[in-house]
Rosetta silent file (secondary structure, phi, psi, omega in degrees, C-alpha in Angstrom):
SEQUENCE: XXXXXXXXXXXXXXXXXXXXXXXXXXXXXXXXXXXXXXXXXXXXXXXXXXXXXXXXXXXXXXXXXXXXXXXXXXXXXXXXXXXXXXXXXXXXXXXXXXXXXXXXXXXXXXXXXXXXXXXXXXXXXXXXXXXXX
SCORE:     score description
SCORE:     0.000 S_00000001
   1 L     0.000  -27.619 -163.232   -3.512   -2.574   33.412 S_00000001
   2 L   -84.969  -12.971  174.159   -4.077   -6.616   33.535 S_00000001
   3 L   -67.738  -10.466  177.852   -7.959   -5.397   33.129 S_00000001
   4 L   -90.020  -35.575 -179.832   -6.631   -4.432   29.566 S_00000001
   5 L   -54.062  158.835  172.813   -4.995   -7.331   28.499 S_00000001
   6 L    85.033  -42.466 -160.187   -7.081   -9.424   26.118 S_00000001
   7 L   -61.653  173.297  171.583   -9.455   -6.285   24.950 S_00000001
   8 L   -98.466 -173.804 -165.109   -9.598   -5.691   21.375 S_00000001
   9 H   -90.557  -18.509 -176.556   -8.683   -2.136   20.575 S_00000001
  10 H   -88.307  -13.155  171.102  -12.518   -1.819   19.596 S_00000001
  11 H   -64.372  -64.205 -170.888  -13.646   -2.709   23.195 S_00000001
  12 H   -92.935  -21.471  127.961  -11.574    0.095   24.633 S_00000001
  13 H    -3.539  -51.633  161.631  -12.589    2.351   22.135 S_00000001
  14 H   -55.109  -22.703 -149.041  -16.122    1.561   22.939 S_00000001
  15 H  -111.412  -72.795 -163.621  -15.403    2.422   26.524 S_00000001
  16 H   -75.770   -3.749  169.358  -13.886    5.718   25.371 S_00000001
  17 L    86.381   26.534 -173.650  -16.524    6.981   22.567 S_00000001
  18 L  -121.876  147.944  170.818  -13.279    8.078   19.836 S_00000001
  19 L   -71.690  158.797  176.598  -13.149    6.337   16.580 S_00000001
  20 H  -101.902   10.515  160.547  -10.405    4.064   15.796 S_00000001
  21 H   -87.524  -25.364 -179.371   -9.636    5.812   12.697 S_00000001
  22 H   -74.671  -46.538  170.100   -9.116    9.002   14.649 S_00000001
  23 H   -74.537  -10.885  174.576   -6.923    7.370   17.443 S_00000001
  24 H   -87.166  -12.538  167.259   -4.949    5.125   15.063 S_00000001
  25 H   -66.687  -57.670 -177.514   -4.342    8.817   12.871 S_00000001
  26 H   -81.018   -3.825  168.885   -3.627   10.415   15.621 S_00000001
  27 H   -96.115  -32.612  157.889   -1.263    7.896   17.219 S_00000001
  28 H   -35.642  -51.198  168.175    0.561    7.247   13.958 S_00000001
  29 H   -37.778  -55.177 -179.869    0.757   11.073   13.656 S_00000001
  30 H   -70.997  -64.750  120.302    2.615   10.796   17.024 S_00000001
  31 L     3.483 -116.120  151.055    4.702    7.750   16.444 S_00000001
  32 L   -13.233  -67.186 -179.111    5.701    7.999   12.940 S_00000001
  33 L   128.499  167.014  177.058    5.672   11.859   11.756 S_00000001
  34 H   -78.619  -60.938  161.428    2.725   13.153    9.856 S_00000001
  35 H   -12.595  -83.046  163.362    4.437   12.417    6.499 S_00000001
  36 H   -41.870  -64.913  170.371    3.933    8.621    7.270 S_00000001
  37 H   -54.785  -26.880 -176.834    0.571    8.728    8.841 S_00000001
  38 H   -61.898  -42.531 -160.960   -0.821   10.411    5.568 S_00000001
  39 H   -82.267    8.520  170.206    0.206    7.346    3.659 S_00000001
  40 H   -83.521  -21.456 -165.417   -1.262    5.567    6.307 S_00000001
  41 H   -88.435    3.421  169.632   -4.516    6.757    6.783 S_00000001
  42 H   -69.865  -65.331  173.919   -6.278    5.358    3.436 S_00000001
  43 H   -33.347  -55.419 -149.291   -5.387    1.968    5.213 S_00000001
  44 H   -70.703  -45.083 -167.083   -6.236    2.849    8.467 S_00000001
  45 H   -66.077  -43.940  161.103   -9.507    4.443    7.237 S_00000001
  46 H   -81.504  -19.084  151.335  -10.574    1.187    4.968 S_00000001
  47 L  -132.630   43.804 -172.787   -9.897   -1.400    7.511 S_00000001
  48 H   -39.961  -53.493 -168.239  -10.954    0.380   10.652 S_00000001
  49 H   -56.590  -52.308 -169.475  -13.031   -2.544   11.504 S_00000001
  50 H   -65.406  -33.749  176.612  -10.220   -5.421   11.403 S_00000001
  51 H   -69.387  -24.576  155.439   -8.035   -3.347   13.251 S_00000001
  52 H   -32.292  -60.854 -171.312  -10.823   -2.837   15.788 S_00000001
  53 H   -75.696    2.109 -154.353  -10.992   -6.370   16.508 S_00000001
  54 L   -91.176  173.912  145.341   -7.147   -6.509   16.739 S_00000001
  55 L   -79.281  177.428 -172.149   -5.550   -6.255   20.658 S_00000001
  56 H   -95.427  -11.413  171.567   -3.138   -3.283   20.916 S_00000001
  57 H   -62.829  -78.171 -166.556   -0.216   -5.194   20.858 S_00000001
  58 H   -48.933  -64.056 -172.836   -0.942   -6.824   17.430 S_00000001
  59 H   -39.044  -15.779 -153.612   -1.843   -3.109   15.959 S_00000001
  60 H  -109.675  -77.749  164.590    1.245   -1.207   17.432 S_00000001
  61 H    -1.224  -86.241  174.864    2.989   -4.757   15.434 S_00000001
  62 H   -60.573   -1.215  166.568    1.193   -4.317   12.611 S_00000001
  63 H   -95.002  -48.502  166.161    2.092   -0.281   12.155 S_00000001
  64 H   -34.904  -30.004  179.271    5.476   -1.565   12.623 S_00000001
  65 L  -108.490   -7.241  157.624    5.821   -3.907   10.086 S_00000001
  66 L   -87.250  -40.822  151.119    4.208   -1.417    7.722 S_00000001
  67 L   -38.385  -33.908 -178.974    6.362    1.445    8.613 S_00000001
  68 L  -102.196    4.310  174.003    9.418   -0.404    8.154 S_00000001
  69 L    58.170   70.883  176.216    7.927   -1.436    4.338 S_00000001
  70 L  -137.391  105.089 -171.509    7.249   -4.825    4.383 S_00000001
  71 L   -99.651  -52.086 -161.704    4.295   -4.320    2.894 S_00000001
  72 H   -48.078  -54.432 -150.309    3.903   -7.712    1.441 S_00000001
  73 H   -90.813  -10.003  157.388    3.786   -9.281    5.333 S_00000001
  74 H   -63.167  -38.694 -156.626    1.493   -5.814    6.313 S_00000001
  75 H   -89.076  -43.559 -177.479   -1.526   -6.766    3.619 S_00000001
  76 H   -52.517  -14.905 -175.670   -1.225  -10.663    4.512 S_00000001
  77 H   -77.093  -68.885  176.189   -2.016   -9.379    8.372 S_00000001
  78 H   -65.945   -8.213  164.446   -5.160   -7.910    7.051 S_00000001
  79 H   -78.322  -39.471  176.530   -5.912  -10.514    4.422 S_00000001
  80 L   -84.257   14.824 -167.092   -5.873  -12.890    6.631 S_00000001
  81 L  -144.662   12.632  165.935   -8.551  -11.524    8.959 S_00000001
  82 L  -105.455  169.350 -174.628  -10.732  -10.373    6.362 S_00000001
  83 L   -92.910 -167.796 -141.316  -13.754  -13.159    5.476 S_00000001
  84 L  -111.699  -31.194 -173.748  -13.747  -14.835    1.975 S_00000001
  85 H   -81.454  -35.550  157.499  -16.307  -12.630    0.241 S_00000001
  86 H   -67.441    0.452  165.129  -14.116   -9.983    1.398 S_00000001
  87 H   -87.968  -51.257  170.708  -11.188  -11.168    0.124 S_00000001
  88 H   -35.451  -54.661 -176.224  -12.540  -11.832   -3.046 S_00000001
  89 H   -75.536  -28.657  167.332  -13.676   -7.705   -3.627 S_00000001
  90 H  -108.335   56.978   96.161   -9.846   -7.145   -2.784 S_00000001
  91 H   -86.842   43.860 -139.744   -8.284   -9.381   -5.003 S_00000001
  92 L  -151.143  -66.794  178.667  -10.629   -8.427   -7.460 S_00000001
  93 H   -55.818  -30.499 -172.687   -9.872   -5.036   -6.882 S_00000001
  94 H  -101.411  -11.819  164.123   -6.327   -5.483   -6.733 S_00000001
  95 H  -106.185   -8.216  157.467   -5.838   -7.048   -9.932 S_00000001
  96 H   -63.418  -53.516  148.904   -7.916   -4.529  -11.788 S_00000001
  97 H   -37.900  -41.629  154.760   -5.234   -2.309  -10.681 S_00000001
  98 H   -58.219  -29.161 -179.199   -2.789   -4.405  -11.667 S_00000001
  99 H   -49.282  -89.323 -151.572   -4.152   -4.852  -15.156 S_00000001
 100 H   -29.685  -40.487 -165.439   -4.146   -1.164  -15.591 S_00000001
 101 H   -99.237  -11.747  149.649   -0.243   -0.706  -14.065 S_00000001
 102 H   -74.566  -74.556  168.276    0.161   -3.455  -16.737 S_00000001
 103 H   -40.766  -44.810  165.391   -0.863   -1.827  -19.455 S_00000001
 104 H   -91.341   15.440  159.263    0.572    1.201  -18.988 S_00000001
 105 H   -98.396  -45.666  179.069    4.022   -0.006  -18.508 S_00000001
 106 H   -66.836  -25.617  178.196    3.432   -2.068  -21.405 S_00000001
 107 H   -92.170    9.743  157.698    2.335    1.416  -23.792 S_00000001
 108 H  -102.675  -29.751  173.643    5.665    2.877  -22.186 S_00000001
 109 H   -75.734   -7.322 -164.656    8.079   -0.122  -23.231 S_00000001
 110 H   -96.848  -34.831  179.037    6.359    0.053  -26.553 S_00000001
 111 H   -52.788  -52.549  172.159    7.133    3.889  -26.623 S_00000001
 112 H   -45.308  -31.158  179.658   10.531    3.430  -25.123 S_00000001
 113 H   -71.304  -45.083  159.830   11.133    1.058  -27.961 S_00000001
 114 H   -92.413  -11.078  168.287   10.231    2.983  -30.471 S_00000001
 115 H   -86.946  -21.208  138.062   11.933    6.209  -29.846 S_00000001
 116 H   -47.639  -44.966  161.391   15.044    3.994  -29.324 S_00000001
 117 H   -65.387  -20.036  171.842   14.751    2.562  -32.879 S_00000001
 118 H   -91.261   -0.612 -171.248   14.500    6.279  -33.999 S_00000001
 119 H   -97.400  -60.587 -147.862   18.011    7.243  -32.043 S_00000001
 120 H   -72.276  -45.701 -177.561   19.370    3.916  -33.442 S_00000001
 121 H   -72.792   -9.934  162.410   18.330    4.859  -37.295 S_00000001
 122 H   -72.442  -52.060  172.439   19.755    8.427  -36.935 S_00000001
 123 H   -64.089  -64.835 -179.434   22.772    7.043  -35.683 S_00000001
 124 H   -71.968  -32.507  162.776   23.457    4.761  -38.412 S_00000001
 125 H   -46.878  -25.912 -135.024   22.303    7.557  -41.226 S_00000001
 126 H   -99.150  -48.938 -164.225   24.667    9.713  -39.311 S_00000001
 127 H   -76.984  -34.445  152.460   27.664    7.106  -39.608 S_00000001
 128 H   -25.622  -78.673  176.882   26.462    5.856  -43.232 S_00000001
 129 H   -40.979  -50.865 -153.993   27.724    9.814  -43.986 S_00000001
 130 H   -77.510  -13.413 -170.635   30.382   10.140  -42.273 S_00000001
 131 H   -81.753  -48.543 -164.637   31.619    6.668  -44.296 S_00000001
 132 H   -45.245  -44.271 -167.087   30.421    8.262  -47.485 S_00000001
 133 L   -71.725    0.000    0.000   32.618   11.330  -46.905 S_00000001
């Protein structure tokens, strides 16, 4: 076992010929529940490589602290081990999604807004009558 310490998970990978997105699927699968690994495996599957270079300790860590939904302190693990051009294409990426999740929140408060103003002007015709009668 002390012949283990130190490797990166892509080193004994390398040794055993399996991909690490197929053993980090199938050990989430195992771990987790399948339900979990699906939302796991776009991640697992898009930063195969950093988790490669990871030891197994920090990976079995880092499923942990995603699994338990601390998301914020999961993507900073992998942000901070990606290089600068690649950081750039995901925040780049990630606020073009944000735009988008802006905008369409913003065309739903404008809806919400107005189909409130159409409850609230029924409602005052409706009591405007009822004064009338």
């Amino acid at each position: 076992m002390s012949d283990v310490i130190g490797k990166t998970i892509g080193d004994i990978l390398a040794e055993t010929g399996k991909g690490i997105v197929q053993i980090m699927t199938e050990r989430a699968i195992e771990k987790y529940g399948s339900k979990q690994a699906t939302l796991l495996a776009p991640i697992i599957s898009q930063y195969g490589p950093i988790f490669a270079a990871m030891t197994s300790d920090q990976l079995w860590a880092w499923l942990e602290t995603a699994t338990k939904g601390d998301q914020f302190k999961a993507f900073s693990e992998i942000a901070s081990r990606l290089s600068n051009s690649e950081l750039f294409t995901e925040w780049t990426t990630n606020n073009a999604k944000t735009d988008t999740l802006n905008t369409q929140n913003a065309q739903n408060v404008d809806w919400n807004s107005g189909a409130l103003a159409t409850i609230l002007k029924a409602l005052v015709m409706l009591a405007t009558s009822l004064v009338l009668l």
